[in-house]
C-alpha angles and dihedrals in degrees: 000000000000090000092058089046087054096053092034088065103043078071109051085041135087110257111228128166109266099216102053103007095253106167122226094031135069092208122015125205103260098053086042083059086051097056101035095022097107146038114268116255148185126281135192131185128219117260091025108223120233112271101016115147137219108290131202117199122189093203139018103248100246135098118357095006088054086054100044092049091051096044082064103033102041107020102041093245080155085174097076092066085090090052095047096038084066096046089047085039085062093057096048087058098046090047084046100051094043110041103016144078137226119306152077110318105244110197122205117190117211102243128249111228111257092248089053099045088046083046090051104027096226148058103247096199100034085063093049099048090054088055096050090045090057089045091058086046096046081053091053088260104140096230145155137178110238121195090202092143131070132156116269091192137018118268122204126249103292090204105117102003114132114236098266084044081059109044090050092049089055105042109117093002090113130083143154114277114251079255086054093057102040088056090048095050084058106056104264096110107042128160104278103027089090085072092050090060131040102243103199120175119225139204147146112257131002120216116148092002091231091110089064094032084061107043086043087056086053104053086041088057090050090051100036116032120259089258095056110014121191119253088195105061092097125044099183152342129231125199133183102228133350145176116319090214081058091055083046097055076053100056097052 
């Protein structure tokens, strides 16, 4: 219900950018520019969590990115996944391409928690992350966009939380899906499949870095046993935008 509301008034309503306002258009070309201008490259937060694992962002999180992210996470502009498929789809390639091997791209979105995907109606970055996975395609990139992770217990609101508050809110918060587990049970992933595939999470804006350090100990635990988890499940992350000052550690 709340999906068909949301594209029954994007009908009825005057399109403007949601980056800048511009009427007449969702996405004009200068903040287009801003989200797909540049190459992707790599962030790193400060203090860097444990297990986190090289990340690629198309954007520094700021301005007309900021705008455009929250337009789709937090207003329901569902139309800009394919945007911002294409900007997280730029990272991937360039994590790929850096810290990984040879084989399909397996991409693996951070989870919303179950009250924040009913108050918003959607998945932000599962929807992302499927729209990533159809531009690498599109390009000839054998890709697809795997939900593995879910919340095994509730979090509490990261807004405000300073990175060792996080990390310790989310420690333990991530495991596989029950179709995780059931794929796992039979044999698809298997200890060692994770290695024939490059397995990249995936998710729409880095801070702290304790969000993708905690969905990549999850996955290691799935690969590996959680007596001896795999440091090696996850090759890479990818984000759309994060923080500018983790573009700035990697310019000095």
């Amino acid at each position: 219900m709340l999906h068909g509301w949301r594209e029954l008034s994007g009908l009825l309503l005057p399109v403007v950018c949601a980056g800048c306002g511009r009427p007449r258009t969702e996405l004009c070309p200068v903040c287009e520019t801003a989200l797909h201008g540049g190459p992707a490259r790599p962030v790193r937060p400060s203090p860097r969590p444990p297990g986190l694992p090289p990340v690629f962002a198309a954007a520094p999180y700021e301005n007309a990115v900021r705008a455009v992210l929250l337009a789709h996470k937090e207003r329901g502009a569902l139309g800009l996944a394919g945007a911002l498929g294409r900007a997280l789809a730029g990272g991937v390639r360039a994590g790929a391409g850096r810290s990984c091997g040879a084989g399909p791209l397996m991409l693996v979105p951070v989870p919303s928690a179950r009250s924040a995907t009913a108050a918003r109606g959607h998945d932000p970055v599962r929807r992302i992350a499927a729209a990533a996975a159809r531009d690498l395609r599109r390009r000839g990139l054998p890709a697809q966009a795997l939900p593995l992770l879910r919340h095994r217990r509730p979090v509490a609101d990261q807004a405000g939380l300073r990175a060792w508050q996080r990390r310790a809110n989310l420690a333990g918060a991530l495991e596989l899906t029950a179709g995780g587990r059931r794929l796992l049970r039979h044999g698809a992933l298997r200890p060692g499949l994770f290695h024939h595939g490059r397995v990249i999470l995936v998710d729409d804006l880095l801070t702290t870095g304790s969000t993708l350090a905690e969905a990549a100990r999850a996955l290691g635990e799935a690969e590996g046993g959680a007596r001896r988890p795999s440091v090696r499940a996850v090759c890479g992350a990818a984000v759309v935008a994060a923080s500018p000052s983790a573009f700035e550690i990697n310019r000095n």
